[in-house]
Structure formats: C-alpha cells, structure tokens
C-alpha positions in Angstrom: 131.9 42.2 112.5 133.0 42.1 108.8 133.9 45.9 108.5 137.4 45.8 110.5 135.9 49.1 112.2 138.4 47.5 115.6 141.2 47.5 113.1 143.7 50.5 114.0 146.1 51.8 111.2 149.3 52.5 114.3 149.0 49.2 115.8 152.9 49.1 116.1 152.4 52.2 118.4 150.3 50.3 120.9 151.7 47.2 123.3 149.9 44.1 123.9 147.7 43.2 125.3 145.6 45.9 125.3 142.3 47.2 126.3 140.8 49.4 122.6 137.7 51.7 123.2 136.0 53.8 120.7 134.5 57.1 121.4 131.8 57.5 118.5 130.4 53.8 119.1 130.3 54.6 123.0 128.1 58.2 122.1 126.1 56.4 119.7 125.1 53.2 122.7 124.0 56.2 124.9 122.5 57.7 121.9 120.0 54.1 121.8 120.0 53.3 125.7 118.1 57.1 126.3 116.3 56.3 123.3 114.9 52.8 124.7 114.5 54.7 128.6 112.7 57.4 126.3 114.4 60.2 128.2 118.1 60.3 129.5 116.2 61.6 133.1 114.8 57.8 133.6 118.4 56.3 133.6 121.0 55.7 136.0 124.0 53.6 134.2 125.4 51.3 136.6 129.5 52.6 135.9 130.9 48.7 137.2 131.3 48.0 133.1 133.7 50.5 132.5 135.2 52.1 135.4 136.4 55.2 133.4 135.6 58.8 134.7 135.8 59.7 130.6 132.7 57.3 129.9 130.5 59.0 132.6 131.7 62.4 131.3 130.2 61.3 128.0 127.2 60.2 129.6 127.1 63.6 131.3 126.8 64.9 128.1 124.2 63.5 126.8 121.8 64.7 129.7 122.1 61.2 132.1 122.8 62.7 135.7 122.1 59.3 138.0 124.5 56.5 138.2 124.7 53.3 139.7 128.3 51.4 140.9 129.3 49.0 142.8 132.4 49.6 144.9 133.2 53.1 146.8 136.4 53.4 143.9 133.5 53.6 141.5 131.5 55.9 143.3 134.9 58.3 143.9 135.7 58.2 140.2 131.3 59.2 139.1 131.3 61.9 141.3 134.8 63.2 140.8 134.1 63.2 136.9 130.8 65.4 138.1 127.5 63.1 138.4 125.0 64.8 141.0 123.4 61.5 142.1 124.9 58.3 143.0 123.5 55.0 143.9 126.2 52.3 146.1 124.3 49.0 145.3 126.2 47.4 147.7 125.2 47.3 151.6 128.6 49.1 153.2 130.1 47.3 155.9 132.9 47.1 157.9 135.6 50.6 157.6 133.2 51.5 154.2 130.8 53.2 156.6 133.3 55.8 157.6 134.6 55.9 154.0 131.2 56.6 152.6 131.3 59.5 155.2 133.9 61.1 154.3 132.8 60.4 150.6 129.7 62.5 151.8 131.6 65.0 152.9 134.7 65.4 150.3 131.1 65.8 147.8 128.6 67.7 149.8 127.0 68.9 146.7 126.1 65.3 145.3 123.6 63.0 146.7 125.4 59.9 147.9 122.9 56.8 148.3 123.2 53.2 149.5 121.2 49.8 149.8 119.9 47.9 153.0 118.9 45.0 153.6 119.4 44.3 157.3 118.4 46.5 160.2 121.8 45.8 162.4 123.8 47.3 159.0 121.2 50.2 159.0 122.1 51.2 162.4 125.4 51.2 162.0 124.9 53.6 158.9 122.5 55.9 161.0 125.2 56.1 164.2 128.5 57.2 161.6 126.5 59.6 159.8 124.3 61.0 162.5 127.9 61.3 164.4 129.3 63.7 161.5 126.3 65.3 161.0 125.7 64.6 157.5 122.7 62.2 156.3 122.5 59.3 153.9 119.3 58.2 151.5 119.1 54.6 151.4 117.1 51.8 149.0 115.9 48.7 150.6 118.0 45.9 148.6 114.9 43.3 147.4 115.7 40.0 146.1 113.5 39.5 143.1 114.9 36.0 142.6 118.1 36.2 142.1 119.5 34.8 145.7 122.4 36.9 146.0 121.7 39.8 148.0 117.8 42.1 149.6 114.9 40.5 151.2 111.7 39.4 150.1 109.7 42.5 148.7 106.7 41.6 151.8 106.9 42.4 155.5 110.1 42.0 156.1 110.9 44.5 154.0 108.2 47.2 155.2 109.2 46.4 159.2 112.9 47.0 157.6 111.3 50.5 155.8 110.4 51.5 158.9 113.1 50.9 161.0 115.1 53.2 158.5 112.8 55.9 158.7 113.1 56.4 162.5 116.8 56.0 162.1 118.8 59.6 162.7 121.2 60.1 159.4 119.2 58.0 157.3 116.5 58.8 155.1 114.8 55.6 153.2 113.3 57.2 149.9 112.5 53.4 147.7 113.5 50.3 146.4 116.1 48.7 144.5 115.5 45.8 142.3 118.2 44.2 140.1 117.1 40.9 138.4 120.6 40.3 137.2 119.2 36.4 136.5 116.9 37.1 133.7 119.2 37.0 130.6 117.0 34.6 128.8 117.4 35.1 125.1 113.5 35.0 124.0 112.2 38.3 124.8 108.8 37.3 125.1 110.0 34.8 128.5 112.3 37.3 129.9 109.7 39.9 129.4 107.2 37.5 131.4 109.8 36.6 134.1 110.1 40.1 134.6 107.2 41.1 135.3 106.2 38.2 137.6 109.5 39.4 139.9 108.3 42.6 139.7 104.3 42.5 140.3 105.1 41.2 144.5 107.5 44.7 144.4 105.0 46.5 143.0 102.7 46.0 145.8 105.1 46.9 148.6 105.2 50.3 147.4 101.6 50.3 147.5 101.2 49.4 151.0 104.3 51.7 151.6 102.7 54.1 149.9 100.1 53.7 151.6 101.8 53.9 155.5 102.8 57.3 154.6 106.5 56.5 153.4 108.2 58.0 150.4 108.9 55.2 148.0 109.2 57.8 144.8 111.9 55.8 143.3 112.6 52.6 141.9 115.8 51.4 141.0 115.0 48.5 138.7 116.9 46.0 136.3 120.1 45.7 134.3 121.0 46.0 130.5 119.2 42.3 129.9 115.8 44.1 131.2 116.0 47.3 130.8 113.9 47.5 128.3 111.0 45.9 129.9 111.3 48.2 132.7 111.3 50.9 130.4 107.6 50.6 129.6 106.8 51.6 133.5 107.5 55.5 133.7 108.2 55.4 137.5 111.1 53.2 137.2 115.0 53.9 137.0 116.5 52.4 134.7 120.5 50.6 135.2 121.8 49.2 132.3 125.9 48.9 132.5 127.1 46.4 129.4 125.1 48.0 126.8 127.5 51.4 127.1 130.6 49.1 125.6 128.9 45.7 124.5 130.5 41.9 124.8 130.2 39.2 122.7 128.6 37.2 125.3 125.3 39.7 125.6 125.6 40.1 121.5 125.3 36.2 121.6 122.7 35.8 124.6 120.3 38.9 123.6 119.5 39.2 120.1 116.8 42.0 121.0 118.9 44.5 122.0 120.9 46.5 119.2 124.2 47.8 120.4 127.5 48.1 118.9 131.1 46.5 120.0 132.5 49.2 121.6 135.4 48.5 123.1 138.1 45.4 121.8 141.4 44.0 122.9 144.5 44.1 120.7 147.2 41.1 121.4 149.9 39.8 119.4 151.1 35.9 118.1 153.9 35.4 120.3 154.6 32.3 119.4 153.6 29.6 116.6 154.2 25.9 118.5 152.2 24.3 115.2 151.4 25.4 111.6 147.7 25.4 112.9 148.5 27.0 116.3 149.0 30.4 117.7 150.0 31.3 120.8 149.1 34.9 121.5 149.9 36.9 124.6 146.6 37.5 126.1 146.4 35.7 129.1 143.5 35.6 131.7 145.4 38.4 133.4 143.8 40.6 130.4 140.6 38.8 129.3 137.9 37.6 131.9 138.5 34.1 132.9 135.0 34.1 133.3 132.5 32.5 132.2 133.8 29.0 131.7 134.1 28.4 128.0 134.3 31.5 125.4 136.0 34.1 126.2 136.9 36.0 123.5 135.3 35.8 120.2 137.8 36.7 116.9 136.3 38.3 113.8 139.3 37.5 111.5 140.0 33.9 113.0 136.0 33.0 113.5 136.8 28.7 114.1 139.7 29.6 116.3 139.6 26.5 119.1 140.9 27.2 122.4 143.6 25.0 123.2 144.9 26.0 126.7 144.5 29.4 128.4 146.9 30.3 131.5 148.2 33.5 133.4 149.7 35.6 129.9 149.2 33.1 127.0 146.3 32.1 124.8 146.6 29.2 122.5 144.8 28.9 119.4 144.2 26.4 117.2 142.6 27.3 113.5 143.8 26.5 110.0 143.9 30.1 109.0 146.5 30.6 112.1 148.7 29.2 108.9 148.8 32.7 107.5 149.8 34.2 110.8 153.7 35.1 111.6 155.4 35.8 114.8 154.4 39.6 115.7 151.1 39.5 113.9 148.4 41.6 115.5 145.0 40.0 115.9 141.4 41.6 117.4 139.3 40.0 119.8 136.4 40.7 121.3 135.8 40.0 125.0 133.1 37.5 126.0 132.6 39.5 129.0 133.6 43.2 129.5 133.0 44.3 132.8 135.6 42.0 134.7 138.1 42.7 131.5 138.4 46.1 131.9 139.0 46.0 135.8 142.3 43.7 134.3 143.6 47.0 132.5 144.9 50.1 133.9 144.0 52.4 131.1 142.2 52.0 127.8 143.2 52.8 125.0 141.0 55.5 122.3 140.6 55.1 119.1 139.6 57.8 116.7 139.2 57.6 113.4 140.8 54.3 113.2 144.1 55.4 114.9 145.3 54.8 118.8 145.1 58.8 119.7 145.3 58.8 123.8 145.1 56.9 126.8 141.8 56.9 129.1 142.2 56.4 132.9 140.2 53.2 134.2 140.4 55.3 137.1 137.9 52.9 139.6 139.4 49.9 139.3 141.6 50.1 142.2 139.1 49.3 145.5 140.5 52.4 147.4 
C-alpha cells in the first residue's frame, strides 16, 4: 500500500466520510477470480459484498451470468442490472415467500432459486408458488460445520430431497455448501478442512444420484475456499470479498492475490492532543465489526485506536503531529461487506479523480 493508488487529486470535491471504489482494480479481481474458477461459467459471486447493480454489470461483462445474495433487495438489484440466474441463500420465511413470487414473476425470464433446509418451510414455498402458477428450483442448505444454518449432508437431508421433489412449485435440482468457517491462514489446513467437510457431501449426491434425483449442481464455498473448490469441475463457485478486498482477508489469507479495491475517505475533525486525531468516521460508516481493527491506514501505519463511537474515530500516532484540522486521510476497511451496506452510494474513482456516484442500490431490505 505504498503507491497512494486510494489517493484522489479532487478530494475537496468529496464529503466525509465516504465510501471510494475503483473501477479498473474491481475489472482486474474478476479478471483473477475467473482465472482461479478457470472459466467465468463455474462462478456465481455471492453480490452481499457490494450491493451495487454497477459491480454485477461489470461482472456481466466479463462472461459471469450466476450469482449468489443474500436478502431479496440483493436479489432485486442482480436481476434488475440483468443476471439470468440467481441463487437466495437464505431459507424465505415469513411475507418473503409471497415477495419471492412476485420477484418470480416481475423477472420471468431469470431463474430465481432458493435454499431449504426444513420440510414445513418447503411446503410453504410449494403452496405460494404452486398458487400463482409459477415454480421455484431450490438447494438443500447443508451444514458442513459451520452451525449456523442446513442439515447434516446424510438422511436427513435425502428424506428432505425427497420431500421437495414431490412438492408442486418446487423443483430441488442440488446442494448448497458454504463453509464460511474455514478462513484458516495456512493453505495447506484450510485446504484439508475443506475437503474433510466436503467428502460426507460428496456422497449424498452419490446416493442422490443414485435414487434418480438431479443433483447437477453444487453451490460450494466462499472467497476463503474458493480455490480449493476450484480444483472439482462440478462445483460452483461463490466468492463475494475477493471482488473489492479488506484488510482483514489481506491479513488472514496470504494465498490469495487481490487488490484493495474499494477505500474510505474521512477527514481530522478535530485534534484533542498533538499525538491525537479525531476523524469523522464513526461506526455508522466503518464496520463495528470484528472486535478490534477496523480499519487499517497506509499513511498513519502505528495509528492506535483510542475510542470509537457513533461518528467519531480517535487516533492516537506520533505522525498525527503533522496532521491539521481538515486534513484528508485513507483507510482501508477491516471488513467490507457490512461497510458498504453503511453507505448509500459509493463513490468512483477514475484515474485518480472522484468522477461519479454508484448506487448501493440493495442495501435497503425492501
């Protein structure tokens, strides 16, 4: 980060805080992530990390037609900017069935999918969409370890498989596997973890296979082990960080190569010591999460945290000595995805100057 390439020559144009992103070093991450998937066809981004129609139009560009989001806002904003395919890895519940319907139906020429996990859910699913006469492809969710969401990958999950497949508005056509908890930073043990979670998946579609279903695709990983899956030419592939890149990944895996694409501009608002900055990027535009670093500074590298609240960072560093009320510094965020749902628009820079204004269209839920 010695370059300055986040430094931007019209920074008295743009307020602060602000959300930077940078068109050429977004291109050149999906340039590398279809290089490691080996063919732009294997992947489908997860869109959670960005939330901006502009990003997947980029991605459209470069040949990738599958995503992968998170809320029904994301999937809106894929399909409005003109993806074909789109996963919901989320089980809809609740008033999202109808919305997912009339999703369905305000996009008839894209194929809207879901997850499952439970059979009750499934039902619901089969009754709204058999009712409007439309019909939904769904995943079965599998936990691979990671304790948050899916069933085991055993017989639970083929009585749930076929359940789905005598369900009317439904069609179950494979799995979905995220092991969002391998982030080790050793390649060689993530790489091993990964395919330990995997190998118990692996035989369900075997024995799926095997009953007669259609298990064609699998859904597997995120940006930490992506690559891994990547050797296995039947898998999908859902990276999401890689297509802006965070300090924390940068920090956590040193085996993956992709460039800082995106940065926040603040301002020193205030200088309560010689040593001590107070700059006006509160957690209200930086992800309070996780606890510790948040945001990493290339031109104050030993800056200390000294209290963080609603709009105000404080900073402690010697070289905060040579900083004056008004002063513009760079940082760059610890962890993107939550920090750009914080902004309503990004801001592009080209060339090293603040051009336009990109939409983070999905961050609102509805």
């Amino acid at each position: 980060m010695n370059d300055r390439w986040y430094a931007i020559a019209n920074a008295e144009e743009v307020d602060s805080p602000s959300l930077l992103v940078y068109p050429p070093r977004i291109e050149e991450n999906i340039r590398r992530m279809i290089s490691i998937a080996g063919d732009a066809d294997r992947l489908r981004p997860h869109v959670k990390t960005h939330k901006m129609s502009a990003v997947v139009r980029l991605q459209l560009g470069a040949g990738i037609h599958r995503f992968k989001c998170a809320t029904l806002a994301e999937m809106e904003m894929a399909a409005g900017a003109g993806a074909d395919d789109i996963l919901l890895a989320h089980q809809p519940v609740g008033p999202k069935i109808a919305k997912l319907v009339a999703l369905s139906m305000r996009f008839p020429n894209a194929r809207l999918a879901a997850i499952v996990d439970d059979a009750a859910a499934a039902s619901r699913l089969s009754a709204a969409f058999a009712q409007a006469g439309r019909r939904l492809d769904v995943f079965i969710d599998l936990d691979v370890g990671m304790g948050r969401t899916g069933i085991p990958p055993g017989p639970p999950a083929i009585d749930l498989y076929r359940c789905l497949a005598a369900l009317n508005g439904l069609r179950p056509c494979g799995l979905h596997a995220y092991d969002g908890h391998l982030h080790q930073p050793g390649l060689a043990q993530r790489r091993q973890l990964a395919e330990a979670a995997m190998a118990p998946v692996e035989s369900l579609r075997e024995k799926l296979r095997a009953f007669g279903y259609d298990v064609s695709e699998l859904v597997a990983g995120g940006t930490p082990t992506f690559p891994i899956h990547a050797a296995y030419s039947d898998r999908q592939l859902s990276p999401g960080t890689c297509l802006l890149w965070d300090a924390g990944y940068a920090a956590m895996l040193p085996d993956l190569d992709f460039l800082f694409a995106a940065a926040l501009l603040t301002r020193v608002v205030s200088k309560p010591a010689a040593d001590c900055v107070c700059v006006d990027l509160g957690h209200k535009a930086v992800a309070a999460d996780p606890k510790g670093v948040r945001v990493v500074w290339p031109d104050l590298p030993d800056a200390a945290v000294v209290v963080h609240s609603e709009e105000h960072l404080n900073l402690r560093s010697p070289a905060a000595r040579n900083l004056s009320i008004g002063d513009v510094l760079y940082g760059i965020p610890w962890h993107i995805c939550p920090t750009c749902n914080l902004h309503p628009r990004a801001i592009v820079v080209d060339d090293g100057r603040a051009t336009a204004e990109w939409a983070i269209d999905a961050r609102q839920r509805n």
